[in-house]
KETORPA-755740 format. One record per residue (C-alpha): residue in one letter; residue number from 1; x, y, z. Coordinates in steps of 0.25 Angstrom, whole numbers, plus 5000, padded with zeros to 4 digits. Layout:
<sites>
  aa    i     x     y     z
   A  NUM     X     Y     Z
...
</sites>
This chain:
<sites>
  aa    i     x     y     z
   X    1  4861  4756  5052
   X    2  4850  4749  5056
   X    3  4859  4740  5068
   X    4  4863  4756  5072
   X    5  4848  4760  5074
   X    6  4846  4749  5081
   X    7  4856  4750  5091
   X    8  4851  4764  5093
   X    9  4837  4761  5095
   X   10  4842  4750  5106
   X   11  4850  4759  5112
   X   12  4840  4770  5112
   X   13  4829  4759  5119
   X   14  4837  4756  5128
   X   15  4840  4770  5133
   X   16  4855  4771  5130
   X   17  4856  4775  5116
   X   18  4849  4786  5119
   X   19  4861  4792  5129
   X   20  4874  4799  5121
   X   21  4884  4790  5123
   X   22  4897  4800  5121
   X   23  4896  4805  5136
   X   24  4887  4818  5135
   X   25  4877  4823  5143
   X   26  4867  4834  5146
   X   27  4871  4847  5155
   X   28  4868  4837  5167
   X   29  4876  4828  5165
   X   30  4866  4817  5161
   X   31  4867  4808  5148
   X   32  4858  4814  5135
   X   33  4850  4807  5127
   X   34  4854  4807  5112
   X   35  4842  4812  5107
   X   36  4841  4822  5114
   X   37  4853  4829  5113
   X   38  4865  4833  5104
   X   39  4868  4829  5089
   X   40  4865  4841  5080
   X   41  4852  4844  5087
   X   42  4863  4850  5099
   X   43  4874  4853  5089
   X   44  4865  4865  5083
   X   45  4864  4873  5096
   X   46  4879  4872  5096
   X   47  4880  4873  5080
   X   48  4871  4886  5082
   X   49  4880  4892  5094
   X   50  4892  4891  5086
   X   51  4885  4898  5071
   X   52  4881  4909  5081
   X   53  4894  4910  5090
   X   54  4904  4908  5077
   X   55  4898  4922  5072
   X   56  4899  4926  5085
   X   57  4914  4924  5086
   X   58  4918  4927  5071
   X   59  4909  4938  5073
   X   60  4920  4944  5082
   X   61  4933  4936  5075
   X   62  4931  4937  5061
   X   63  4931  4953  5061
   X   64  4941  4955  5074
   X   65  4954  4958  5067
   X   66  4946  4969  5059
   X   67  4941  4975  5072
   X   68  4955  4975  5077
   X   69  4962  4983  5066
   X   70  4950  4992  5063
   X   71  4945  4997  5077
   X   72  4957  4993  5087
   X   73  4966  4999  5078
   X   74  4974  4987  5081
   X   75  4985  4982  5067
   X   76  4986  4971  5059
   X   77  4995  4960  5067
   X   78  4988  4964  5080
   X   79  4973  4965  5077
   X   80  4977  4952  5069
   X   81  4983  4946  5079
   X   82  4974  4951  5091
   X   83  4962  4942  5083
   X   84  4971  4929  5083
   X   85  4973  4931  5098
   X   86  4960  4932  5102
   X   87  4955  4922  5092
   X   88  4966  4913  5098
   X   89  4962  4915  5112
   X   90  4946  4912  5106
   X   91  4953  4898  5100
   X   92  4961  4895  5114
   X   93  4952  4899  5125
   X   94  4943  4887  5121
   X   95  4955  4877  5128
   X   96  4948  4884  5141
   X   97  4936  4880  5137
   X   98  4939  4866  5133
   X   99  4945  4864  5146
   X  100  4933  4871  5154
   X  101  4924  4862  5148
   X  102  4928  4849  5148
   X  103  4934  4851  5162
   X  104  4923  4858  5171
   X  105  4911  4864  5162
   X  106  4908  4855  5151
   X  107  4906  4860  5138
   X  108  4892  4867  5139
   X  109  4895  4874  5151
   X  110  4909  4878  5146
   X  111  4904  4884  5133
   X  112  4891  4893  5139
   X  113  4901  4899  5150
   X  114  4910  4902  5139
   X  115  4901  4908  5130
   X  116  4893  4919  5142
   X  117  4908  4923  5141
   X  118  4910  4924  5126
   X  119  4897  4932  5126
   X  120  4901  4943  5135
   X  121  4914  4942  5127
   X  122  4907  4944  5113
   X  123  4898  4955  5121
   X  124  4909  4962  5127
   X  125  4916  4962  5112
   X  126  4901  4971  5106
   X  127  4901  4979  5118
   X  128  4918  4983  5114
   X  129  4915  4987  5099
   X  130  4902  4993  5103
   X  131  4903  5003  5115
   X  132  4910  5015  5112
   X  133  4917  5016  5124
   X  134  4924  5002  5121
   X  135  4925  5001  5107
   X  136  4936  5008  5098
   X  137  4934  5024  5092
   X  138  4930  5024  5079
   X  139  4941  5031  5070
   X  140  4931  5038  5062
   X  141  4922  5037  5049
   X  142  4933  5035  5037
   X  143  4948  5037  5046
   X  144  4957  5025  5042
   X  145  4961  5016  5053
   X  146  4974  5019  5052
   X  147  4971  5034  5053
   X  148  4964  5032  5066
   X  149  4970  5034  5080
   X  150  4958  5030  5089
   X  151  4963  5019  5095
   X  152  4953  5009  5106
   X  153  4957  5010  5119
   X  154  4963  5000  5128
   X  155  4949  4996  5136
   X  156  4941  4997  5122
   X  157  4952  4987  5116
   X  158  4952  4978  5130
   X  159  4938  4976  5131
   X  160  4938  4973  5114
   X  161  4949  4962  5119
   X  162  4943  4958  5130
   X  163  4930  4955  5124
   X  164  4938  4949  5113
   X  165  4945  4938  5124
   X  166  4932  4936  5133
   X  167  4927  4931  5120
   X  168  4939  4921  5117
   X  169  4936  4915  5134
   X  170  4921  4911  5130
   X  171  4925  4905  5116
   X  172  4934  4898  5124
   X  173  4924  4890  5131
   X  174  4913  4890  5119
   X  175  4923  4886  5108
   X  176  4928  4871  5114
   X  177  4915  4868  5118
   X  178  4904  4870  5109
   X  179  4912  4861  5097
   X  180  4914  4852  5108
   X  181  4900  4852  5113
   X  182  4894  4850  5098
   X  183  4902  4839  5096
   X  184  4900  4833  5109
   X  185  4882  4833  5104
   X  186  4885  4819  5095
   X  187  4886  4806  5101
   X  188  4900  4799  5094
   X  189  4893  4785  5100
   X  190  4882  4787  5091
   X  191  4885  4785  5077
   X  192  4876  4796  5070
   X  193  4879  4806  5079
   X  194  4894  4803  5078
   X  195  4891  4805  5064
   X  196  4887  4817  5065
   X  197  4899  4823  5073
   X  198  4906  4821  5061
   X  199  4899  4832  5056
   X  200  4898  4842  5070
   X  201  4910  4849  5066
   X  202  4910  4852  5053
   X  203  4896  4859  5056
   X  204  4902  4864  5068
   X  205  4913  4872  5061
   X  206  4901  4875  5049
   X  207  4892  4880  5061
   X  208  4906  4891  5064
   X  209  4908  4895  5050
   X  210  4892  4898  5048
   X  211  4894  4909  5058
   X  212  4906  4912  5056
   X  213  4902  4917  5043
   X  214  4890  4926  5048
   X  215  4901  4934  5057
   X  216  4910  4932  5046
   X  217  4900  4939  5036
   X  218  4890  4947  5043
   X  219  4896  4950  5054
   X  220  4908  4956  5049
   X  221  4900  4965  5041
   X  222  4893  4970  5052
   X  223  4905  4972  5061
   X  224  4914  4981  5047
   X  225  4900  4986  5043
   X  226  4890  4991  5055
   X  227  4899  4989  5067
   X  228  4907  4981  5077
   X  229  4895  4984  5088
   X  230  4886  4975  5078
   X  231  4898  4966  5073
   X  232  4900  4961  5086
   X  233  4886  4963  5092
   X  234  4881  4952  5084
   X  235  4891  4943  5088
   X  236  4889  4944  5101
   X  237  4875  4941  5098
   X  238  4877  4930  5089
   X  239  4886  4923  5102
   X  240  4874  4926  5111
   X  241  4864  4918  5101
   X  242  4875  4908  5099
   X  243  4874  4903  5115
   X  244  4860  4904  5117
   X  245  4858  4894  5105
   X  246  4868  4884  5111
   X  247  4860  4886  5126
   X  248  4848  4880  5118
   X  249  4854  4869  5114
   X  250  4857  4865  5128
   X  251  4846  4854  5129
   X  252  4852  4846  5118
   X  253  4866  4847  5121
   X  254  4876  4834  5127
   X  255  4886  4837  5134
   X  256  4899  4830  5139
   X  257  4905  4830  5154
   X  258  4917  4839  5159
   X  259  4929  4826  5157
   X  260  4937  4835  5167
   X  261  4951  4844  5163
   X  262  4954  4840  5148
   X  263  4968  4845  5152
   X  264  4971  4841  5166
   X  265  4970  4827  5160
   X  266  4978  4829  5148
   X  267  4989  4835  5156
   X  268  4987  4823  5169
   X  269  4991  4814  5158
   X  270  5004  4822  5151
   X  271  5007  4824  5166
   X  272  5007  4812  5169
   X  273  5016  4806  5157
   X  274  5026  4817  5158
   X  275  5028  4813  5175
   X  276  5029  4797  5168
   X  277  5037  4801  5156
   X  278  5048  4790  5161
   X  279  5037  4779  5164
   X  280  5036  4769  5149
   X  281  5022  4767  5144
   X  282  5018  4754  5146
   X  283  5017  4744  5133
   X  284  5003  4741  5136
   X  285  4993  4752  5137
   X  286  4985  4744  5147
   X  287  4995  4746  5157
   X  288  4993  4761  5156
   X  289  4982  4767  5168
   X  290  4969  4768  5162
   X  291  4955  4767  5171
   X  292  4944  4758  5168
   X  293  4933  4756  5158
   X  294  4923  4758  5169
   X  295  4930  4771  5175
   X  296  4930  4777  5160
   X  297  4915  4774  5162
   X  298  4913  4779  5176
   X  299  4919  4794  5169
   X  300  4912  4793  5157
   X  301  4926  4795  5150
   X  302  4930  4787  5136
   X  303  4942  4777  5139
   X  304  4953  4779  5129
   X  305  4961  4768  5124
   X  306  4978  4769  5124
   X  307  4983  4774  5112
   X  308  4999  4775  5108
   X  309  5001  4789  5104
   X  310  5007  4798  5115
   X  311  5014  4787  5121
   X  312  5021  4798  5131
   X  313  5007  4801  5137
   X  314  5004  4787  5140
   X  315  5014  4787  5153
   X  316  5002  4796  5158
   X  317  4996  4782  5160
   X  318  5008  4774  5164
   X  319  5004  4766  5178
   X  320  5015  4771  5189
   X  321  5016  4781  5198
   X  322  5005  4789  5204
   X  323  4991  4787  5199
   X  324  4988  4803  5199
   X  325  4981  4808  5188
   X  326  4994  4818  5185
   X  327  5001  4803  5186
   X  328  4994  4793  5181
   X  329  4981  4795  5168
   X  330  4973  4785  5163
   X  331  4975  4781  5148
   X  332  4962  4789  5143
   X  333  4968  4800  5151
   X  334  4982  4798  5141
   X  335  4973  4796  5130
   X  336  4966  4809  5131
   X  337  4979  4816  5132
   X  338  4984  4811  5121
   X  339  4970  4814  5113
   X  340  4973  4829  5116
   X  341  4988  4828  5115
   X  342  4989  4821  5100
   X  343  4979  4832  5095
   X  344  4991  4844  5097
   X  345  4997  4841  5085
   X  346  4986  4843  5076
   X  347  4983  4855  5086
   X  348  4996  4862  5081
   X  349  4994  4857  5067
   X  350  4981  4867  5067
   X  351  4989  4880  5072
   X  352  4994  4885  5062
   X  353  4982  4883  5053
   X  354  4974  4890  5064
   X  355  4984  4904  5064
   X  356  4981  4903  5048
   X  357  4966  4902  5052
   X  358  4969  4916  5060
   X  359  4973  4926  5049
   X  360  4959  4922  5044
   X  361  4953  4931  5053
   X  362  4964  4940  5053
   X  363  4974  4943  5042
   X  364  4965  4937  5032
   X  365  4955  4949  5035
   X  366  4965  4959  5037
   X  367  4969  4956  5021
   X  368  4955  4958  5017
   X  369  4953  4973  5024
   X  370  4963  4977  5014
   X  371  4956  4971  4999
   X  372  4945  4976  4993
   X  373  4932  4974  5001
   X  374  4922  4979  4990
   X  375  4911  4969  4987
   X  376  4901  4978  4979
   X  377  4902  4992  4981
   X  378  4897  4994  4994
   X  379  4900  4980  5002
   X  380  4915  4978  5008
   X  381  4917  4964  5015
   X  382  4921  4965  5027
   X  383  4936  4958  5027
   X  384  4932  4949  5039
   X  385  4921  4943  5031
   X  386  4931  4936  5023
   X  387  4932  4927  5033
   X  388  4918  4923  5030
   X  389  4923  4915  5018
   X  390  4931  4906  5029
   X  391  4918  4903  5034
   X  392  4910  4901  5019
   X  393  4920  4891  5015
   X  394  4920  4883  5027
   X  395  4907  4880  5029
   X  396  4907  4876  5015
   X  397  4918  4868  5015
   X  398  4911  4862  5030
   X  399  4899  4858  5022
   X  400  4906  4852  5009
   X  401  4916  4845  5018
   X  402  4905  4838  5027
   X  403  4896  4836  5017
   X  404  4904  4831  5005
   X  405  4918  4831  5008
   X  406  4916  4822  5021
   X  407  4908  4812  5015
   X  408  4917  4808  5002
   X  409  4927  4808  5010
   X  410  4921  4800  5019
   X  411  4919  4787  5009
   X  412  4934  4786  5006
   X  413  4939  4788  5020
   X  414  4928  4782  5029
   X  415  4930  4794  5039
   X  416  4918  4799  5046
   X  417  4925  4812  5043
   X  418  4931  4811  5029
   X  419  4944  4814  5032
   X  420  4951  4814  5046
   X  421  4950  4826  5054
   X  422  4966  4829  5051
   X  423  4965  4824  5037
   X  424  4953  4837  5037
   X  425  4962  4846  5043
   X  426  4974  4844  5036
   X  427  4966  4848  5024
   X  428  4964  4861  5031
   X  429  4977  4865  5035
   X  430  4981  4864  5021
   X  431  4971  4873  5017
   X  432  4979  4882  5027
   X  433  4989  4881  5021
   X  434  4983  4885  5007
   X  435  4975  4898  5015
   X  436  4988  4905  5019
   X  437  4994  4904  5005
   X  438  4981  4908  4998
   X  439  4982  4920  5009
   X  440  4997  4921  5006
   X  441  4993  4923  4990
   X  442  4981  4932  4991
   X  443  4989  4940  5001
   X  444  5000  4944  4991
   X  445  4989  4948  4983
   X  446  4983  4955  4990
   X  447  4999  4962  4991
   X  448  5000  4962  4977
   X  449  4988  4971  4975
   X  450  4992  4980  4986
   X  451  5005  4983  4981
   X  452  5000  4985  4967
   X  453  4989  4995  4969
   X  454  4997  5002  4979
   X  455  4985  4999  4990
   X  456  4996  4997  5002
   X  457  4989  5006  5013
   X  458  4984  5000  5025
   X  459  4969  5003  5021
   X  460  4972  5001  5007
   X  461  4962  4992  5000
   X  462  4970  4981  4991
   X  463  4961  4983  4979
   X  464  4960  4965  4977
   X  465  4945  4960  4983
   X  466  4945  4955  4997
   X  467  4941  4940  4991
   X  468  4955  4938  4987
   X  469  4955  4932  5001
   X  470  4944  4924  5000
   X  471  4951  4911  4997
   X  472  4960  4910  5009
   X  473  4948  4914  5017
   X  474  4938  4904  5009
   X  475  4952  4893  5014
   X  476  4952  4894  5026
   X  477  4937  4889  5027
   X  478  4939  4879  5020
   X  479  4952  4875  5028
   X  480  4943  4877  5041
   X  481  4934  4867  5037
   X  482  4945  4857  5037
   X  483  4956  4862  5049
   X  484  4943  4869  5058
   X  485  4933  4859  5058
   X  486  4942  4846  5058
   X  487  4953  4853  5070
   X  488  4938  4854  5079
   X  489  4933  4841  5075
   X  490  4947  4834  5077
   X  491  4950  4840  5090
   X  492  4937  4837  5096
   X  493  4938  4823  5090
   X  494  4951  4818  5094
   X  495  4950  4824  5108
   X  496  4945  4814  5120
   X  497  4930  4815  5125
   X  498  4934  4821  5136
   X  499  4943  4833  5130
   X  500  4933  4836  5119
   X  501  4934  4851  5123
   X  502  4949  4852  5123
   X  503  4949  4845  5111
   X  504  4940  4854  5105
   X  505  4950  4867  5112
   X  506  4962  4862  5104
   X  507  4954  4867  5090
   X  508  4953  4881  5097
   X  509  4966  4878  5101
   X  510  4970  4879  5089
   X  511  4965  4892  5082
   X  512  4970  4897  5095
   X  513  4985  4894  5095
   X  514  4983  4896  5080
   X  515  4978  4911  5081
   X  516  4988  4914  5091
   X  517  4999  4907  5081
   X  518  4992  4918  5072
   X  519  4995  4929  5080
   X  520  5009  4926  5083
   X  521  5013  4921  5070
   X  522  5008  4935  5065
   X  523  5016  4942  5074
   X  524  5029  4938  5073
   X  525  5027  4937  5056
   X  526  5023  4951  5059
   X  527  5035  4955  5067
   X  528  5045  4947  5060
   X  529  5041  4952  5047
   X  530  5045  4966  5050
   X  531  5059  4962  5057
   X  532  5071  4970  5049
   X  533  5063  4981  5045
   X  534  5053  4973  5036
   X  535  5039  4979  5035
   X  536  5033  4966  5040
   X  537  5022  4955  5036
   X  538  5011  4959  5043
   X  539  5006  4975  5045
   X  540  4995  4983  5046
   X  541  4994  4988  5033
   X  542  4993  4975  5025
   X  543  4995  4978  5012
   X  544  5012  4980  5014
   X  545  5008  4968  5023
   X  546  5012  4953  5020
   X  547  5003  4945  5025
   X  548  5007  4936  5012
   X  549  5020  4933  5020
   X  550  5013  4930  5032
   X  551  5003  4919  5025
   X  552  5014  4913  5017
   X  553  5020  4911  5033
   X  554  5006  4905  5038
   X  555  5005  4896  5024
   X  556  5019  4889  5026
   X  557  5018  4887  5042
   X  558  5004  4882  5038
   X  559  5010  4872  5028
   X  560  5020  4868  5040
   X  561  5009  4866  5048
   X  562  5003  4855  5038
   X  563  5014  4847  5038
   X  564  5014  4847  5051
   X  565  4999  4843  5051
   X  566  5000  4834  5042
   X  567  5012  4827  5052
   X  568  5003  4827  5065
   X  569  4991  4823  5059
   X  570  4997  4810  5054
   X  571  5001  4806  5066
   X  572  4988  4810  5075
   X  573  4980  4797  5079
   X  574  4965  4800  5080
   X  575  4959  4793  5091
   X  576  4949  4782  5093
   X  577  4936  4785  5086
   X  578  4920  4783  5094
   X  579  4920  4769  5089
   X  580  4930  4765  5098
   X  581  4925  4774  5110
   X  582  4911  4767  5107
   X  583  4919  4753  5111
   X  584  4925  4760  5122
   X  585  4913  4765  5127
   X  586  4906  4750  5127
   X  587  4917  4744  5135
   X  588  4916  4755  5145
   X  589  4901  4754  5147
   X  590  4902  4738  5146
   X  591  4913  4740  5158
   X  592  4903  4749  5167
   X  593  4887  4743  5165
   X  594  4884  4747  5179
   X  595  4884  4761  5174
   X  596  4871  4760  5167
   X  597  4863  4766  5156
   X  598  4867  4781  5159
   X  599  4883  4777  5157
   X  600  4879  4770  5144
   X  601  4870  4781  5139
   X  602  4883  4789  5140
   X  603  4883  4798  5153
   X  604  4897  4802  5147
   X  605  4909  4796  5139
   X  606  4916  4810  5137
</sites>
């Protein structure tokens, strides 16, 4: 330790020290001083953006499905299925995002474009369920839902979606970035702040689920008890509060450089081994085109080293023919693509879990409209506050896990992280499997106690409490403590410098193609099931529904997609960790001296 300090206060006398080393820089373009910027005095701007934008967002989501049903007049399949399109399209969008950012914008610039646009989405949203000429008539005090025959016109429900999709195009630029921007506030060439990245995501994903649960608990109230005017103005102002404290951070925050089109140079290199697929891969991977030490320095760029997986991909850089980049890539180049490439298997691993992760916010609730709500005699909990439990239990389990769990571990393993990020979420995903059983159980319960009390109407009240679903929801936080927070950190981790963003899209990927998979797979169940005169799984009126059967279907393709897990991540190589890139940046700066004390402060290894 003291060698350590020592070094630091040499470095910091001779003015290098003092400069971030990982490539970041200030709006300008310009190096940052370390102690003046980043680490968690930056991180809590951010940290507080997301608290207030998380309500914000869940302040809309959590309660949607209800809103659906309730004033669009709109079923079980489709109001179910209209919340996992559009929270499909929130999780998808951010691949635009991704791309904007590290291409052209950068990340700041990126995520305050895209969050004006967010605003006047969530705006938009308050002024549709607030104006009377745009929100849905009112059926009338005490005439059943299914007795009304007011219905919202085709411009009240097109500006309600529209709203609803002008939202999904600003998250799609906030939700890539502002992970990717936190992270990007430590240092991995300075061991204390390397350190304290280990942490960043698990306070991260604590900092969503804190307020997650104010939308999941106050605002829902306000939005079944007061009003949706209310329910969704708040929102709308907690989003607006959410920017302007991440616009006063802007002083402390580092920043790293657009790297160019993520994409374009992913596909320059399959392009390039598909037109070479005849050429052999030479025995020697010196052989193979790569540029200089000193031009890796000129760029600011990392050099990556050869490595023997995706062998295919490695013609990219075979020496014959034309030396365009759609012929010809450099072996950092290959190596990048085959960062991004060897990650889709995990990706796909996460799909089903994610469609699982859906009914949470849909079906899920739907059950609990039709228990008993009673708590008291004059207090009924709102059926979307259940959700609320997701978020109790995760933040617990954040704080047992990074507290306790990671530091045991951590003496037997010798991982900085306790376990491996797969190993982390392969426990999750087992919990999955567990949550769609639990749900599958409790669900013929729930039948059981309908059947036998003759409570089989659509607004019948199953006379059973509304808590018989608390474990699957109390589950699934504690599943997203170990699939959510590791899928972030290990997509950001394992993607290159330059492709941090898309990295980061390929975990909103995920929940994307997973809500989709939602939707469709609750369609055809729900199509097939009535085939041959059958009355089918999933209806409107839930309790002749069997929704048992449909959680038994999601627990065994979940348990399929275990095994598959448990295949892939075996076989995934992590790549090289910061030690070796500290080596690699020595060589490179001992290649290039004439480039002076700003290239060795780090005017940008990104």
């Amino acid at each position: 330790m003291a060698t350590l300090k020592l070094g630091e206060e040499k470095g910091a006398a001779d003015g290098r020290e003092d400069y971030t080393q990982d490539g970041t820089v200030n709006l300008k373009g310009k190096p940052v001083l370390r102690s003046n910027t980043g680490r968690w005095k930056a991180c809590s701007f951010i940290v507080g953006y997301e608290v207030f934008e998380r309500m914000a967002y869940y302040g809309i989501a959590s309660n949607l499905v209800l809103y659906l049903t309730n004033k669009l007049r709109e079923g079980t399949v489709k109001s179910a299925n209209n919340v996992t399109n559009w929270v499909g399209t929130v999780w998808m969008t951010p691949i635009l995002g991704a791309y904007i950012a590290d291409a052209f914008l950068g990340r700041y610039w990126t995520f305050v474009l895209a969050s004006a646009i967010y605003f006047s989405g969530m705006s938009l949203l308050t002024l549709a369920v607030s104006v009377p000429a745009l929100k849905p008539p009112s059926c009338g005090h005490g005439i059943k839902i299914e007795d009304c025959h007011k219905k919202a016109s085709a411009l009240q429900k097109g500006i309600f979606y529209c709203a609803l999709y002008i939202i999904a195009i600003g998250t799609g630029g906030t939700k890539p970035n502002i992970s990717t921007m936190g992270a990007d506030q430590f240092d991995d060439f300075e061991p204390k702040e390397r350190e304290q990245k280990l942490s960043f995501f698990n306070w991260w994903m604590f900092s969503i689920f804190f307020g997650t649960l104010f939308s999941n608990t106050f605002l829902i109230y306000i939005q079944d008890n007061v009003g949706w005017s209310l329910g969704y103005g708040l929102p709308t102002i907690g989003l607006l509060v959410s920017i302007l404290v991440f616009l006063v951070g802007t002083p402390f925050y580092r920043h790293k450089l657009p790297s160019g089109s993520p994409m374009t140079r992913i596909a320059q290199v399959i392009v390039a081994a598909v037109r070479k697929w005849k050429e052999p891969v030479p025995t020697d991977p010196k052989e193979l085109h790569e540029l200089s030490l000193e031009e890796y320095s000129k760029s600011n760029k990392f050099r990556i080293d050869h490595t023997p997986s995706l062998r295919f991909l490695d013609k990219a850089a075979v020496k014959i023919g034309p030396s365009s980049p759609w012929m010809l890539s450099p072996v950092t180049q290959v190596e990048e693509t085959k960062q991004m490439v060897k990650m889709l298997p995990i990706l796909i691993a996460t799909l089903i879990p994610s469609a699982a992760v859906a009914q949470g916010g849909t079906l899920f609730i739907k059950q609990g409209a039709t228990l008993n709500r009673s708590m008291g005699p004059h207090f009924k909990i709102p059926p979307a506050c259940l959700t609320a439990f997701i978020t109790i239990f995760m933040l617990v389990t954040i704080v047992i896990y990074d507290r306790y769990m990671v530091p045991f571990l951590r003496r037997y393993t010798k991982n900085p992280r306790g376990i491996t990020l797969l190993q982390r979420m392969g426990i999750g995903l087992v919990l999955h499997v567990v949550i769609m059983l639990t749900a599958c159980f409790v669900e013929r319960k729930r039948l059981h106690v309908a059947r036998t009390e003759g409570t089989l109407g659509k607004e019948d009240i199953v006379p059973l409490t509304i808590f018989i679903l608390l474990p699957q929801f109390a589950l699934m936080g504690v599943a997203d403590n170990f699939v959510e927070v590791a899928k972030l950190e290990f997509f950001y981790d394992q993607a290159p410098e330059g492709m941090k963003s898309l990295g980061t899209s390929y975990f909103t990927t995920s929940l994307g193609i997973g809500h989709f998979l939602s939707s469709v797979l609750l369609t055809t169940v729900s199509d097939v099931a009535k085939r041959n005169g059958h009355r089918g799984w999933v209806l409107d009126n839930l309790n002749i529904s069997h929704l048992d059967y449909y959680y038994a279907l999601l627990a065994i393709l979940s348990f399929l997609n275990l095994v598959f897990y448990f295949l892939v991540a075996k076989l995934f190589v992590y790549n090289v960790d910061v030690e070796s890139k500290r080596d690699l940046q020595e060589a490179i700066d001992a290649a290039a001296p004439s480039k002076g004390l700003a290239a060795k402060a780090g005017t940008g290894f990104g």
